[in-house]
N, C-alpha and C positions, 0 to 999 in steps of 0.2 A: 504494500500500500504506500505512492507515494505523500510525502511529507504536506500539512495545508501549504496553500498558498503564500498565507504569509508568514511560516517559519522557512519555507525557501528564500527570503531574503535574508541574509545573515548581517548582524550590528556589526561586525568588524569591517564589513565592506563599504560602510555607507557615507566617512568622509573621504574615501577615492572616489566612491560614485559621483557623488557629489561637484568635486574633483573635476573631472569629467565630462560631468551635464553642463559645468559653467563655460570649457572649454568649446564645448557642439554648440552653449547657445550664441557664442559671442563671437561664432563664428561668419563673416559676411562671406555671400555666396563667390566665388570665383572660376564659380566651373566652366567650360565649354562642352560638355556633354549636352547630347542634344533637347535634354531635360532642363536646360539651363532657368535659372529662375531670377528673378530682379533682388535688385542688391539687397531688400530688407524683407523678403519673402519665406527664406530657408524657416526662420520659425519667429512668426509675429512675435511673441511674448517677450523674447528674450535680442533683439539687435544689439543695443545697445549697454557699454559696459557699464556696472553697479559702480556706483563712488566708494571710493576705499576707505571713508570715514563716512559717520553721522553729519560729518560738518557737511561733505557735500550735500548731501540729502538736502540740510538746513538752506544750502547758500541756489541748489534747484529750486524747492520750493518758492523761496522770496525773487528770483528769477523770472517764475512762473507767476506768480500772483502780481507780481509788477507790468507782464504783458496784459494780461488779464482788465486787469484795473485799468489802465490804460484805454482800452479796446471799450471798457462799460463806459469809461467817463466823455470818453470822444464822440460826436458822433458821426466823424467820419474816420477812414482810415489812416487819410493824412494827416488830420488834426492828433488820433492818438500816437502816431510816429512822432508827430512834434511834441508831443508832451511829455516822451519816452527821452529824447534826445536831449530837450530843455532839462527834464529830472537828471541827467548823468553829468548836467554841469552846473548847474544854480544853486546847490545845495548850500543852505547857509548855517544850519545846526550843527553838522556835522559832516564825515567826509561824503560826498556825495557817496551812489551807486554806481560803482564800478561796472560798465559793460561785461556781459557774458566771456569766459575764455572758450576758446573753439571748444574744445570738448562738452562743456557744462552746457553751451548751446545744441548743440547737437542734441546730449541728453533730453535738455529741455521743447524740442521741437519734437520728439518721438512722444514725451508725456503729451503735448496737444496735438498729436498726432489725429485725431478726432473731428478737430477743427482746424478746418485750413486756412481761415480767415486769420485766425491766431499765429499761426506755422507761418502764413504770408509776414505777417506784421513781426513777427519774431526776425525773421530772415531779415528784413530790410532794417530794423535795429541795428541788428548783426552787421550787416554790410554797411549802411551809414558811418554808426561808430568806428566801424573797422576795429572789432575787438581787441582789446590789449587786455592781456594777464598781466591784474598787479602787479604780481611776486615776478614780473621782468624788471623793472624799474623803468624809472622817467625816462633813462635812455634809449629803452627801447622803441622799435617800431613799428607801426603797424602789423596786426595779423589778419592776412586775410582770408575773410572762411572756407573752410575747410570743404574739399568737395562734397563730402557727405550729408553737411550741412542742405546745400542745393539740391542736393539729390533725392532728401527725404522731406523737401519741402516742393518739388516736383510732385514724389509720389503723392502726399499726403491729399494734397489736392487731387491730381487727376482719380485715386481713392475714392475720394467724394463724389469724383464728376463734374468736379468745378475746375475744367479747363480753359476758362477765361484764365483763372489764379496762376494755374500752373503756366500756359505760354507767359504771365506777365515774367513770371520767377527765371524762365528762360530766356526774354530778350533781356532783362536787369542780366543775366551770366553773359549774355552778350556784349553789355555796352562794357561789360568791367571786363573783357577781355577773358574770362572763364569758361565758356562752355564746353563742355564736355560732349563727348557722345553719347557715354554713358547714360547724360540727361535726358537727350533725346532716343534714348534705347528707354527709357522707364516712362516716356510718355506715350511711346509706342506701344506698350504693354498694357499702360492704362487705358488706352483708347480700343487695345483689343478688348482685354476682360470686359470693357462695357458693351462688345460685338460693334465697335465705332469703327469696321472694319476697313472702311475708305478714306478714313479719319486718321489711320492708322498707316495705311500706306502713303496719302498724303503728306503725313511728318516724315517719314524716310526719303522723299522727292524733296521737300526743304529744305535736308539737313545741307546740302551744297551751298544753297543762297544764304544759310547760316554760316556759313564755311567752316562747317563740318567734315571729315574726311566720310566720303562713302565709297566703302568698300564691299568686298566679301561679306569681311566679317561682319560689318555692318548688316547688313541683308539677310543672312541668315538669324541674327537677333530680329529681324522681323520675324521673318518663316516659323521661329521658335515661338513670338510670344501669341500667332495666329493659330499654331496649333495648341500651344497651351491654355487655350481659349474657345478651345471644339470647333476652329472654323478651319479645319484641314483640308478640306478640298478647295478653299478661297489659295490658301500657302501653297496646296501645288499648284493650281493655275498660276497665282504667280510665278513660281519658279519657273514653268516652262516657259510663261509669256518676255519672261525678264533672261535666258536663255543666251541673247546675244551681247549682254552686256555682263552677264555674272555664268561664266561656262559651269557646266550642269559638270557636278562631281558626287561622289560618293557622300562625301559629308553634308549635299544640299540632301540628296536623298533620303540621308538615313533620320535626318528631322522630320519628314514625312514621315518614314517607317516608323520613326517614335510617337509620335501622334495617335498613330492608327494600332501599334503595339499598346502603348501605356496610358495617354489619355483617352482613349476612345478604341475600347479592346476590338477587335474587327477583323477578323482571321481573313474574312474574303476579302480586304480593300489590302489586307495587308499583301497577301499572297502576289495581289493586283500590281501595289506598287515594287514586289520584288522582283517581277516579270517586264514591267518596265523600265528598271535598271538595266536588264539584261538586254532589253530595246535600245538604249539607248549607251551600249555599250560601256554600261559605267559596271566596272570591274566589287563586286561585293568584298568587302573589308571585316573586319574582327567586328566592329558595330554592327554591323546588317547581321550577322550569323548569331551574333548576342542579343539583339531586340527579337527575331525570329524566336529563338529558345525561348524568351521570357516569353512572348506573345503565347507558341504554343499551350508552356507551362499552365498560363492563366485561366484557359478554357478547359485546361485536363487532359491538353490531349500530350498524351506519353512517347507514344510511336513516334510521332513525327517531331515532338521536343530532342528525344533520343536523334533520330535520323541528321538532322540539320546540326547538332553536336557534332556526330560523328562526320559530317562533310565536313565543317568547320576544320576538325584535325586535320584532314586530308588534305583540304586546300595552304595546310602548313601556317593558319593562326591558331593563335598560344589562347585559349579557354582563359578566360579571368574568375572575379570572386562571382561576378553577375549572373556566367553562365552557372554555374555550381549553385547559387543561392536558388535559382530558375529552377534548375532539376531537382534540388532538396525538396522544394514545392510540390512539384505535379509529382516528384514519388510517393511522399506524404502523403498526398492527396489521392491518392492512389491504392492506399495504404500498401504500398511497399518498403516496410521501415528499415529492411535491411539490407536493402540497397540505399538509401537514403541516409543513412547510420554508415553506409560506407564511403560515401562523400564526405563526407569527412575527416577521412582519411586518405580519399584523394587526394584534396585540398591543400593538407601535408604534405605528402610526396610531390606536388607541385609547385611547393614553396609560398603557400598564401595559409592564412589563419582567419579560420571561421570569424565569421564579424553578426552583428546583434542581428542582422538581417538574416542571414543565415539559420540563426538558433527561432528567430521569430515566423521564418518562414517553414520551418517545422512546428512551431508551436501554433502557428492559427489555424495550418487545416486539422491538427489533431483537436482542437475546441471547438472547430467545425463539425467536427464528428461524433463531439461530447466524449471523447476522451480525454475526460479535463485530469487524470491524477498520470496518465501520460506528460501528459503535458506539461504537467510540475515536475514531471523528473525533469526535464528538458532545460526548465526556466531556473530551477538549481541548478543543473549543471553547468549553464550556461552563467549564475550568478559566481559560482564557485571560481570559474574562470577569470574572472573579473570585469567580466563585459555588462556594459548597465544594459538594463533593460527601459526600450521607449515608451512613449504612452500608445502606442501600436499593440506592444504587447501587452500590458494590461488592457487596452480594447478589446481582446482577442477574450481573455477570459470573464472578464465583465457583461459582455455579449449571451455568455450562454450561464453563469450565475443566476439565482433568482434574488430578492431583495434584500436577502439579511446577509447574504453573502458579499454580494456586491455593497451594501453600505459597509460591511466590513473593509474590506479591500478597499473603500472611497478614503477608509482613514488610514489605512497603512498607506497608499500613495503617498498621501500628505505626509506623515512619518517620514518617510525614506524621502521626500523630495523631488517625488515622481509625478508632480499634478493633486491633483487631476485638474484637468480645464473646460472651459466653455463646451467644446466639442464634447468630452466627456462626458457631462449630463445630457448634449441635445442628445447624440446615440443613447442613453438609455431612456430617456422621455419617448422616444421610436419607438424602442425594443418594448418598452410595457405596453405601451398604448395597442402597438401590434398584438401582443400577447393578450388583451382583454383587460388589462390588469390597471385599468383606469387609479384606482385606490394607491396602488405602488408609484403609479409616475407621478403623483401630486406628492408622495413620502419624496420620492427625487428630488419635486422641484424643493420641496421643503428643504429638505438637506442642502440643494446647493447654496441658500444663505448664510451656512454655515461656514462655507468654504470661499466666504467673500467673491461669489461669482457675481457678477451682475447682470440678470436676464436681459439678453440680446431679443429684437424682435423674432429670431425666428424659436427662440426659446417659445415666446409665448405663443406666439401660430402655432408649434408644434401640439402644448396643453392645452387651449383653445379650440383648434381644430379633433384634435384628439376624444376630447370632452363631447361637441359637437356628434361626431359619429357615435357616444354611446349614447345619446339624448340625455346628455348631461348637463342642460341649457342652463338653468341657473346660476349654476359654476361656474361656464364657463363665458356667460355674461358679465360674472366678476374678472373675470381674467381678461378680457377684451377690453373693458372698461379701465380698467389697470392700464394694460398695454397703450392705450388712448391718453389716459394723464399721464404715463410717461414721456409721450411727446414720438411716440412710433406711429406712424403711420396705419390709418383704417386700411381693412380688405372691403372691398364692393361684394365681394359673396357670400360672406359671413353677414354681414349689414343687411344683405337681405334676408338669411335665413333666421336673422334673429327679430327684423320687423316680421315676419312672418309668424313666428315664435309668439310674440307681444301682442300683436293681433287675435292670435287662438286661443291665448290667456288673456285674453285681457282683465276677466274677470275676479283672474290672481294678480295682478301686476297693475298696478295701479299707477299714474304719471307716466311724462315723457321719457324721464332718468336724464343720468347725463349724455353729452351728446347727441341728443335727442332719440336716442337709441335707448341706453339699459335705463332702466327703471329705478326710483330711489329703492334703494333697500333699508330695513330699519335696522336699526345699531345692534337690536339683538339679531335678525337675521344674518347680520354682518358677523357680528363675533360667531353666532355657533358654525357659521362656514368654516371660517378660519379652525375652529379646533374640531373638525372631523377630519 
């Protein structure tokens, strides 16, 4: 019988894990795989580094509260710039307020990360004063921000959708002689995620009249952020239409083939485009033979995972951790555990060491399976090792736990430093609601204010909606209405089915409510909700 859950985490482990997690979170992206993702993307929560004292904390906040303030008392944007800039030199009590040093800015434009209006007004602070860190002295001179700075005041906005803000943030990198491409690669990205798809290709045709370099490389950071955005068959029209000025290679290719592999699993369009390579005499590379494998892997099919490894060898490219972590998968899933147990030992003889992905990709189809004390052998072994485990893998077992299990495991996360986060309650608000189990996802949502989450709207659509399909109206007329004084956004479909609701009762529900929607409820109605 393997060991619980969470006595497979072991206490000696958990300041290396720790250790660790700080290193992966504070990690910005720099990859060129064809996965590639924008600079502040790899994992929202964590971009930016923690101050190494309380003091920072203390001197972000009053930072922060100083834009803030600024921004309520103006009322315009210009006016609160001027009133930021006059406050950093008229101080007459004491020594004025020292401008932002890059870093601390930086910090502080990812806290209003939220608001772009803010992130704008921060930035032009920043650039104005031309920050100077005290501790350089008088003689020092100017510093100017730091590209990071721009770049997540780029994002932050087009984030929003407010790319009025964002081009302003880019011609200001222009006049000051700064732009990057980079910037113009993350408004590309923003303009796909929102499917601004012409919008999108549009900023790649500017970036010259910005005199931006455009290249290859440049281009394929389009291709990538169109397919990271499920609009892959727009990225290969392009590709082939743009053909005469960026020549079709194996690496334009195989960002298609990533697209149609991992964003949008699709055996047939993949097959499609690996027969067009062959069309187009573009020669298959260690990437094509490793998205191929993963792709197979994911739909379970074995045979031809296997088959396309084995050409791989043939054709004389060297298998990475990718492919192996691929086959570990669909043999798993397969339940072939000891062939999959012996990958492992491949992996060794090949000179690469099992990585969390690996152990994880054993562990989810065995929790798929509900062979969850498999599975804990797995996630010890793999702790014993000293590989942290992600919030992927606890997903994996949270997913198929029922409620007292999984609110257990909600608190050993937190223990060891493992989450849980936002995502982690929507996926289990799903899992119960799916389940029937109305009663358990309201214990969720309960729980998560414990864990200083703060419901996100799709939080509430999910409880709401969820509530709704069991004719749970009352409820979740409180929850709509919630979501509504929080300042989220009505649904039109819900609004009707709850005038419709209001209508059929009317003879229970009395007034218009708020909104003109829910109906008042009385304080005791109110309280005894809250404590069922």
């Amino acid at each position: 019988m393997a060991p619980p859950l969470a006595a497979a985490i072991r206490r000696p482990h958990l300041s290396y894990f720790r250790h660790l997690l700080w290193a992966h979170h504070l990690c910005l992206s720099t990859s060129h795989s064809p996965s590639d993702q924008s600079d502040f993307e790899p994992d929202p929560d964590h971009p930016i580094p923690p101050p190494h004292s309380t003091d920072g904390d203390g001197e972000l906040a009053s930072f922060v509260h100083r834009i803030s303030s600024a921004a309520s008392s103006a009322s315009t944007p210009k006016d609160a710039l001027s009133l930021l800039l006059s406050s950093s030199s008229s101080s007459t009590t004491g020594p004025s307020p020292a401008p932002a040093s890059p870093a601390l800015l930086v910090r502080a434009l990812w806290g209003l990360r939220r608001d772009p209006d803010l992130v704008a007004l921060a930035v032009r602070y920043g650039d104005e004063s031309s920050a100077v860190d005290g501790a350089d002295g008088a003689g020092a001179g100017p510093q100017p921000l730091p590209a990071e700075a721009w770049h997540l005041a780029v994002w932050a906005a087009g984030k929003a959708r407010r790319f009025d803000l964002a081009w302003a943030v880019v011609r200001r990198m222009r006049r000051r002689g700064v732009l990057t491409r980079r910037a113009m690669v993350i408004l590309m990205e923003r303009y796909a995620a929102a499917n601004e798809v012409n919008k999108a290709i549009k900023t790649f045709d500017v970036m010259e009249k910005f005199k931006v370099e455009v290249d290859q490389t440049a281009f394929y950071s389009l291709l990538r952020a169109l397919c990271k955005s499920k609009n892959i068959e727009d990225a290969e029209e392009l590709l082939l239409l743009r053909k005469k000025f960026f020549p079709l290679t194996a690496e334009g290719f195989n960002i298609i083939l990533d697209g149609w592999c991992n964003v949008i699993t699709d055996v047939a369009e993949a097959k499609r485009v690996w027969r067009e390579m062959s069309n187009y005499c573009i020669t298959l590379d260690g990437i094509s033979y490793t998205l191929m494998v993963s792709c197979f892997s994911k739909v379970g099919n074995l045979f031809d995972a296997l088959r396309v490894y084995d050409e791989m060898k043939k054709r004389g490219w060297t298998p990475g951790i990718g492919v192996y972590n691929s086959l570990v998968y669909v043999l798993t899933r397969e339940n072939c555990m000891k062939d999959a147990h012996n990958i492992f030992s491949k992996l060794i003889d090949e000179g690469l060491q099992p990585n969390v992905e690996t152990y994880n990709n054993m562990i989810i189809p065995l929790c798929e399976s509900c062979k969850l004390d498999e599975a804990r052998m797995v996630m010890e072994s793999m702790i014993l090792k000293g590989i942290v485990p992600t919030i992927s893998t606890y997903h994996a077992f949270l997913k198929q736990e029922g409620i007292d299990e999984s609110l257990k495991l909600l608190r050993k996360m937190k223990e060891d430093g493992f989450g849980p986060k936002s995502d982690t309650f929507l996926m289990l608000l799903d899992k119960f609601f799916l389940l029937n189990e109305s009663g358990n996802a309201l214990r969720v949502w309960n729980e998560m204010r414990k864990y200083d989450i703060n419901p996100a709207r799709s939080h509430y659509m999910t409880v709401v909606q969820g509530l709704v399909k069991h004719r749970c109206m009352p409820r979740a007329l409180e929850y709509y209405d919630e979501m509504k004084e929080n300042g989220f956004a009505s649904d039109t479909q819900l609004e009707k089915e709850f005038k419709t609701f209001l209508l059929a009762n009317r003879d229970h529900w009395r007034g218009g409510g708020k909104c003109n929607i829910i109906p008042q409820r009385s304080k005791h109605f109110a309280r005894r909700s809250r404590m069922q």
